[in-house]
FIGU-309131 format. One line per field, with one value per residue: residue number from 1; residue in three letters; chain; x, y, z of N, C-alpha, C in turn. Coordinates in steps of 0.2 Angstrom, whole numbers. Example, Ala and Ser with C-alpha at 12.3 -4.5 7.8 and 13.67 -1.06 7.14 Angstrom:
# residues 2
num c(1 / 2)
residuo c(ALA / SER)
cadena c(A / A)
nx c(66 / 64)
ny c(-28 / -11)
nz c(39 / 35)
cax c(62 / 68)
cay c(-22 / -5)
caz c(39 / 36)
cx c(66 / 64)
cy c(-16 / 0)
cz c(39 / 39)
END
This chain:
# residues 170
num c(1 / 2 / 3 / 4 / 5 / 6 / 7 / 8 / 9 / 10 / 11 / 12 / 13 / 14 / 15 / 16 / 17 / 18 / 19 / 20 / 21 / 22 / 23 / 24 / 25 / 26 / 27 / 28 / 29 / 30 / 31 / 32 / 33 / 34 / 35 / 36 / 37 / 38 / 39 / 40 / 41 / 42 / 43 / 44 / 45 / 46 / 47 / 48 / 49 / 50 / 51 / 52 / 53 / 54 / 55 / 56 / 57 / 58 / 59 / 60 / 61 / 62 / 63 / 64 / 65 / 66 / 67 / 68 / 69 / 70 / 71 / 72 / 73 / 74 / 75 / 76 / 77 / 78 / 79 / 80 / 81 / 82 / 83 / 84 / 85 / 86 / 87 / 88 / 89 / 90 / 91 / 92 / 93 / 94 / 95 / 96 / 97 / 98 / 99 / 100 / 101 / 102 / 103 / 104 / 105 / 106 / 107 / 108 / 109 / 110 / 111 / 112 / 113 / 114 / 115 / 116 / 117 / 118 / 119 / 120 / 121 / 122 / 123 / 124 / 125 / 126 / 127 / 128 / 129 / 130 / 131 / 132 / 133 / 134 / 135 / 136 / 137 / 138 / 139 / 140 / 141 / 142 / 143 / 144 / 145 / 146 / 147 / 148 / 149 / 150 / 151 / 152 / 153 / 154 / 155 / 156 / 157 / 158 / 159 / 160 / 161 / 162 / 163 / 164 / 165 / 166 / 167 / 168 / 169 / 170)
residuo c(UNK / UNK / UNK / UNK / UNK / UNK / UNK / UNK / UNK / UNK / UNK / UNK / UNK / UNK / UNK / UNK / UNK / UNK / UNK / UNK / UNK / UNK / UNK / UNK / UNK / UNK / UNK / UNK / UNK / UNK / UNK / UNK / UNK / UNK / UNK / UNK / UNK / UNK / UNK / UNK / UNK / UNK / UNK / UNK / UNK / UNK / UNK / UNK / UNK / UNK / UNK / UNK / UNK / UNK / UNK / UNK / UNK / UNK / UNK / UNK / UNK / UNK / UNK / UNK / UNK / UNK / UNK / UNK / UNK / UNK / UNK / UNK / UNK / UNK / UNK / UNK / UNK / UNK / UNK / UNK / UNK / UNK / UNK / UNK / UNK / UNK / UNK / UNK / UNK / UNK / UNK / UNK / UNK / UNK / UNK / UNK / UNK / UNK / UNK / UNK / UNK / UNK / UNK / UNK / UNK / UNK / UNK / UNK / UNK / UNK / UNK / UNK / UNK / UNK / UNK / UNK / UNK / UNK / UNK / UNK / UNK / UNK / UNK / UNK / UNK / UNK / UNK / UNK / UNK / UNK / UNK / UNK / UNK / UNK / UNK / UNK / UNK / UNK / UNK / UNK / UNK / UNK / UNK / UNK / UNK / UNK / UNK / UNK / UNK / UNK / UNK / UNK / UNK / UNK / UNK / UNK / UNK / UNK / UNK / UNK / UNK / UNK / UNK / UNK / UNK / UNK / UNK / UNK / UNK / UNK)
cadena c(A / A / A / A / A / A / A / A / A / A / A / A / A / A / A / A / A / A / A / A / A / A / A / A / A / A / A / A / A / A / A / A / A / A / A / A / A / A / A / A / A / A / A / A / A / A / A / A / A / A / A / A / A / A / A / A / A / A / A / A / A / A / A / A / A / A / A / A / A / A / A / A / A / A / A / A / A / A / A / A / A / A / A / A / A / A / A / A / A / A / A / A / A / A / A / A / A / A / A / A / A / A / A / A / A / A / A / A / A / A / A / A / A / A / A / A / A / A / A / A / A / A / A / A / A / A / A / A / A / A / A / A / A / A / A / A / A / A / A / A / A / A / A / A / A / A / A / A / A / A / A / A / A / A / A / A / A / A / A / A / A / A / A / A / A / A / A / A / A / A)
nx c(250 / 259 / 250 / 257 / 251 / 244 / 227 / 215 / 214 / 203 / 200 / 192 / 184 / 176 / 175 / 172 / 166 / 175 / 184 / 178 / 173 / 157 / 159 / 152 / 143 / 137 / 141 / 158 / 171 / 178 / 195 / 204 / 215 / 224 / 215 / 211 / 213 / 230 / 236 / 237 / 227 / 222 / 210 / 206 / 202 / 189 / 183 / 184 / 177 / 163 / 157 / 154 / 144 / 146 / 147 / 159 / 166 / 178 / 194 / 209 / 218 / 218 / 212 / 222 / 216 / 208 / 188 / 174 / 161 / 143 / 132 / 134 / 141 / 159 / 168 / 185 / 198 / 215 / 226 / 239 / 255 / 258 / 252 / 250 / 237 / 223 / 211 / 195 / 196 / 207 / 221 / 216 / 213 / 230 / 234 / 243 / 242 / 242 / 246 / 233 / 227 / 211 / 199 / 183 / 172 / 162 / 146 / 150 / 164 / 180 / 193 / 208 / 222 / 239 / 250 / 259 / 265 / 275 / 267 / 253 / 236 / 219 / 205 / 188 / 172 / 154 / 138 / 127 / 117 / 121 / 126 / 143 / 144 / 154 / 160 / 167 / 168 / 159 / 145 / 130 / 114 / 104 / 115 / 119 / 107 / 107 / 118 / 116 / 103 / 111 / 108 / 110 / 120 / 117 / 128 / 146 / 159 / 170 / 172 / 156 / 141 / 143 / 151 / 162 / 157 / 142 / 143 / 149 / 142 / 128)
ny c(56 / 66 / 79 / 95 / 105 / 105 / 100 / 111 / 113 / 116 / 129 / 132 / 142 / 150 / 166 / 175 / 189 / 204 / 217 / 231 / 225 / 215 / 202 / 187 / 179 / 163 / 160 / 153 / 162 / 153 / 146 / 145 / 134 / 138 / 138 / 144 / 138 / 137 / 142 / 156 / 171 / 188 / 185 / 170 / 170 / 180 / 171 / 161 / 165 / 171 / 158 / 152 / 157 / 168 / 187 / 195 / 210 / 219 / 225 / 225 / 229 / 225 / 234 / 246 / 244 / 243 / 237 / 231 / 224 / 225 / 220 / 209 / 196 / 191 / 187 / 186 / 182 / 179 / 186 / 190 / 189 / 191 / 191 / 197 / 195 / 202 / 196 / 197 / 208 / 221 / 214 / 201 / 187 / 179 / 178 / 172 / 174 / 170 / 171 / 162 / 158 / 160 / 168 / 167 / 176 / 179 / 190 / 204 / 201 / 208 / 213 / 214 / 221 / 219 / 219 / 218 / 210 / 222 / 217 / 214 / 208 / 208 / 198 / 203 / 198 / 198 / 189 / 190 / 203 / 210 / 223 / 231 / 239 / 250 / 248 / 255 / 254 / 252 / 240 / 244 / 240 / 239 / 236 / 223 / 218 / 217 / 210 / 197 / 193 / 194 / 189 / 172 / 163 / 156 / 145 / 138 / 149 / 144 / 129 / 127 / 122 / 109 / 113 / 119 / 129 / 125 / 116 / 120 / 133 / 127)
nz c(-449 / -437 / -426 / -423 / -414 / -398 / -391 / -385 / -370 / -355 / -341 / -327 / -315 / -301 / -295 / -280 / -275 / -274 / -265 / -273 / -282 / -292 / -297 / -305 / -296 / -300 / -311 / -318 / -321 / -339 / -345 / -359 / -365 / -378 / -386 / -397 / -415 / -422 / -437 / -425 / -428 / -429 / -440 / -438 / -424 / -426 / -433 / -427 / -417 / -424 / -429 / -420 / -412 / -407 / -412 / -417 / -409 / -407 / -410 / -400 / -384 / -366 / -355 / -344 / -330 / -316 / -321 / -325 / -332 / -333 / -340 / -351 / -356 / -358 / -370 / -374 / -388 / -388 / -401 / -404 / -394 / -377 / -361 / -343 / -332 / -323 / -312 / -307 / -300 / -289 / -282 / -284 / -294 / -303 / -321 / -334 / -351 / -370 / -384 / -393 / -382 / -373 / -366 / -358 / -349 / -338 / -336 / -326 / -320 / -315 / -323 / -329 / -336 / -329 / -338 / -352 / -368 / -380 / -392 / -387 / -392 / -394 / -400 / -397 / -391 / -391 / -384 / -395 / -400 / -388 / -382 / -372 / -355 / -347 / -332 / -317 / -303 / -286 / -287 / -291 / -285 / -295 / -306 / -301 / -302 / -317 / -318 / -316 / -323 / -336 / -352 / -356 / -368 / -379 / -387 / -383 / -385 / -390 / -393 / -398 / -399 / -392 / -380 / -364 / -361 / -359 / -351 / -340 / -335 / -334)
cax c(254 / 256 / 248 / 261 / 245 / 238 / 222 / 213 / 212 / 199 / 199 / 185 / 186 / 173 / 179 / 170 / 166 / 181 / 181 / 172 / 171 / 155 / 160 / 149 / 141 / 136 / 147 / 165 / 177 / 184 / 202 / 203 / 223 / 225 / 211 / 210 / 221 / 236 / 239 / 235 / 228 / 217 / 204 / 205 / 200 / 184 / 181 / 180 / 169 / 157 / 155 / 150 / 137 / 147 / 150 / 169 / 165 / 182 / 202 / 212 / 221 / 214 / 212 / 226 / 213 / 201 / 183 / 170 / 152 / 137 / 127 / 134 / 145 / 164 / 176 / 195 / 202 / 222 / 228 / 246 / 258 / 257 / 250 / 247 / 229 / 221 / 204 / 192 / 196 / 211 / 220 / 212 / 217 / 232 / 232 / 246 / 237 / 248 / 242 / 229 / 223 / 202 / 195 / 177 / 172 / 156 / 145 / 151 / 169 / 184 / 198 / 212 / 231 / 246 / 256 / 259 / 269 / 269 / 264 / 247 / 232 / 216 / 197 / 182 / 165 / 149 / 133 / 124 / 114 / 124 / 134 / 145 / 144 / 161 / 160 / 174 / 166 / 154 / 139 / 123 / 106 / 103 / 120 / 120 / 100 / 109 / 122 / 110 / 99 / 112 / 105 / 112 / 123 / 118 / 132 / 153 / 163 / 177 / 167 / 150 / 134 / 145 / 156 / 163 / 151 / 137 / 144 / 150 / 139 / 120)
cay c(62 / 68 / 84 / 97 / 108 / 103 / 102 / 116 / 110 / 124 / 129 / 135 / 144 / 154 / 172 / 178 / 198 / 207 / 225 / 235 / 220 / 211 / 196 / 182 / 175 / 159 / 157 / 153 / 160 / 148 / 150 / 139 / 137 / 138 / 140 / 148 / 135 / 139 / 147 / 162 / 179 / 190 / 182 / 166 / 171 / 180 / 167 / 154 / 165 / 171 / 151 / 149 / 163 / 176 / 190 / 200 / 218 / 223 / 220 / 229 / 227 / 225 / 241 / 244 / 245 / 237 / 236 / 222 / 223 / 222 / 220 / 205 / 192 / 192 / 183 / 189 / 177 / 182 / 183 / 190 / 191 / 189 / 195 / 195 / 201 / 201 / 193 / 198 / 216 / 222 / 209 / 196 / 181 / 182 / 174 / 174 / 173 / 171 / 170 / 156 / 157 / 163 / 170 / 170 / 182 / 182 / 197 / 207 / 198 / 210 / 212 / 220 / 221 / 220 / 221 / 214 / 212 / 226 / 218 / 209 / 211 / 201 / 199 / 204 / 196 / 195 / 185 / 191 / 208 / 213 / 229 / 231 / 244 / 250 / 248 / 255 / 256 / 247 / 237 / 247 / 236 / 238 / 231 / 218 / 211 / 214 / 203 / 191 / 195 / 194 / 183 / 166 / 162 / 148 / 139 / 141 / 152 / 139 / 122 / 129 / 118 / 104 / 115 / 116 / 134 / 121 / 110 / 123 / 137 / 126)
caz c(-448 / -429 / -425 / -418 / -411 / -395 / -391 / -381 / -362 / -353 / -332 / -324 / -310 / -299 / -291 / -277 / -274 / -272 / -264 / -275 / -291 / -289 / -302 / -306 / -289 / -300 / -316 / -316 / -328 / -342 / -349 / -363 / -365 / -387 / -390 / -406 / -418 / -427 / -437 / -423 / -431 / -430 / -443 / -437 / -419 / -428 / -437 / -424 / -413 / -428 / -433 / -413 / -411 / -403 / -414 / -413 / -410 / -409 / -409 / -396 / -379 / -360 / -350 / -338 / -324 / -315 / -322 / -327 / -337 / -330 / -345 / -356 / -354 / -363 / -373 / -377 / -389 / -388 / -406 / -403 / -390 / -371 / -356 / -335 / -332 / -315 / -313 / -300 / -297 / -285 / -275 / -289 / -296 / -309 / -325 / -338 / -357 / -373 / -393 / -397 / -377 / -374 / -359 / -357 / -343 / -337 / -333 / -320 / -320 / -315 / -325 / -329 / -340 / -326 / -340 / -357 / -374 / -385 / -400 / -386 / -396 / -390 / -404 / -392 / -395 / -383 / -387 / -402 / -399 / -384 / -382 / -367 / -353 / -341 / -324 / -311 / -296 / -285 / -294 / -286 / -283 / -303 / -309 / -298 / -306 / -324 / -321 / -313 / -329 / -343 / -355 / -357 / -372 / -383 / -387 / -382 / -390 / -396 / -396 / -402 / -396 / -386 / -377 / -357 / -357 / -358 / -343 / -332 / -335 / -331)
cx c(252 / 255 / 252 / 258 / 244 / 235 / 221 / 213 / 208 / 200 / 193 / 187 / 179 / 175 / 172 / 170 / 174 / 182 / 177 / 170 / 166 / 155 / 155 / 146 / 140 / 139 / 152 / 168 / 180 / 190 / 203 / 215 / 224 / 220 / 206 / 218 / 224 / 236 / 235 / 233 / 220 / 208 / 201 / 201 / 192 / 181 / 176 / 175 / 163 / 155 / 152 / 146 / 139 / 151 / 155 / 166 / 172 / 188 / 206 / 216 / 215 / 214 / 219 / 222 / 208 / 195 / 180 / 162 / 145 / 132 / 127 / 141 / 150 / 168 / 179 / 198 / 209 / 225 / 235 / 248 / 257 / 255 / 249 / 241 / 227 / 216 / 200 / 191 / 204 / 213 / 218 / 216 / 220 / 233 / 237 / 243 / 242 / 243 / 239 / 225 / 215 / 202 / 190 / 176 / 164 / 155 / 144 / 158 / 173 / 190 / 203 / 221 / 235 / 251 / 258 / 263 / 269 / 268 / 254 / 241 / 226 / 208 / 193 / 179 / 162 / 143 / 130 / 116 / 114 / 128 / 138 / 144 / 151 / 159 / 166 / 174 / 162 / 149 / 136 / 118 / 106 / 108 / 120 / 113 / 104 / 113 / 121 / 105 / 103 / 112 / 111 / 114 / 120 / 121 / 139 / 154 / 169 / 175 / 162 / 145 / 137 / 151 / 156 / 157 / 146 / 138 / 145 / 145 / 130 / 118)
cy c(64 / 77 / 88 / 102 / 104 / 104 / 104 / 114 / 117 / 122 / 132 / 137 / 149 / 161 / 175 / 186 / 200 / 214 / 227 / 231 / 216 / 204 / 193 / 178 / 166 / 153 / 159 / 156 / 154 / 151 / 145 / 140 / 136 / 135 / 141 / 141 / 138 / 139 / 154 / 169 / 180 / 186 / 176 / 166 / 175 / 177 / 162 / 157 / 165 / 166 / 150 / 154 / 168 / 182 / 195 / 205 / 224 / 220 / 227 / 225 / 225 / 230 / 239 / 246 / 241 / 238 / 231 / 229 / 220 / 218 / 216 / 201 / 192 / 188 / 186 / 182 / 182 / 179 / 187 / 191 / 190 / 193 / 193 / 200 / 198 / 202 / 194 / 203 / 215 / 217 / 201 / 190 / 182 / 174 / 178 / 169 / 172 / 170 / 163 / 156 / 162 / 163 / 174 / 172 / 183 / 187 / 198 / 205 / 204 / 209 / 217 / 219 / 224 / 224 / 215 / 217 / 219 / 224 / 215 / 215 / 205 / 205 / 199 / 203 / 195 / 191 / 192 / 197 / 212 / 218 / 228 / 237 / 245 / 252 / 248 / 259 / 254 / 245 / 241 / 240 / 234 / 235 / 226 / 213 / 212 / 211 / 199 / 190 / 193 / 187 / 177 / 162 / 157 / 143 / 143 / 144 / 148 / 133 / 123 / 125 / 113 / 109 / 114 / 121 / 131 / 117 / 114 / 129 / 134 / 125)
cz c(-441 / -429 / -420 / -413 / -403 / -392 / -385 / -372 / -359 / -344 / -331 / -316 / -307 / -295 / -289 / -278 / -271 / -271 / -268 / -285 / -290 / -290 / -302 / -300 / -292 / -307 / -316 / -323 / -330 / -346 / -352 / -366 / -374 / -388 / -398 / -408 / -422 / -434 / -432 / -427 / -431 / -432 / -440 / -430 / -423 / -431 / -433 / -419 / -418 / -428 / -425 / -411 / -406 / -407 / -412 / -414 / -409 / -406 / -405 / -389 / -374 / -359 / -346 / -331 / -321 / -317 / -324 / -332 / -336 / -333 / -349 / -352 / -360 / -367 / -377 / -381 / -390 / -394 / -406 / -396 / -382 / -363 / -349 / -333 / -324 / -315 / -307 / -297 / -293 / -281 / -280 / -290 / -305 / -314 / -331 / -345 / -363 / -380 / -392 / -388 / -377 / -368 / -360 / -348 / -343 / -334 / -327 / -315 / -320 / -320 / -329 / -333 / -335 / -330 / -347 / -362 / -377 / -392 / -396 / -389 / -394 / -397 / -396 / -393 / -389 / -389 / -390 / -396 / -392 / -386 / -375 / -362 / -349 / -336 / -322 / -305 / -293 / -287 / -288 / -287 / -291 / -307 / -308 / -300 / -313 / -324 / -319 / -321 / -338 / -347 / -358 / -363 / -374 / -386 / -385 / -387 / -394 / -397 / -399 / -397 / -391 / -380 / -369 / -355 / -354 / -350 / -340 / -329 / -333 / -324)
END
């Protein structure tokens, strides 16, 4: 039986500082294109993070603004509906997301909701004993050692122990 699914393909991408976003100087955002398998929903996006050691802390949209997190690194699995989100702050790099897609976003990654469906709804999960904090404004000296400081996931959110986090992010 052929499989009408197909499998996850991820990009990687690095984003420099951008006006007042300081992003990741040394990890790339990855966008894993479907992600999360079909059946799409909700649960199934918590599921697949919980099972890879990043627990969902919560189901909602994007912000319509620019901010990042100093503090932890992110992953958005997109369980309904579609979006254009702008990556890196003002000016950034744009990135249209749709159900079953994931964006991890490391600490200190801009990003922001153009403008989306109204049914888009995205699960949010950081590494295990992280909270987040909001930043919308420029990193001072202390943001910019926490997001050089935030601690180093131990396995992908959608692969688990073999993942691309593993290749992109050493």
């Amino acid at each position: 039986m052929v499989d009408d699914f197909p499998a996850p393909t991820t990009q990687a991408f690095l984003l420099a500082p951008h006006q007042w976003v300081p992003n990741n100087p040394r990890l790339p955002v990855l966008l894993y294109s479907q992600g999360i398998a079909a059946p799409v929903s909700v649960k199934a996006a918590q599921t697949l993070f919980a099972s890879n050691g990043w627990p969902p802390q919560w189901v909602d949209g994007v912000f319509d603004y620019h901010h990042y997190h100093s503090n932890t690194h992110e992953v958005l699995g997109v369980v309904a509906g579609e979006a254009k989100l702008m990556l890196g702050g003002p000016d950034g790099r744009v990135v249209n997301v749709r159900a079953g897609d994931v964006l991890l976003l490391p600490a200190g990654t801009g990003h922001c909701n153009l403008g989306s469906s109204a049914d888009f709804s995205v699960v949010g999960a950081y590494p295990p004993e992280q909270d987040f904090d909001l930043c919308r404004h420029a990193a001072t000296p202390q943001m910019l050692e926490a997001i050089a400081r935030a601690p180093f996931p131990a396995s992908d959110p959608v692969f688990g122990a073999e993942g691309p986090l593993l290749d992109e992010w050493l």
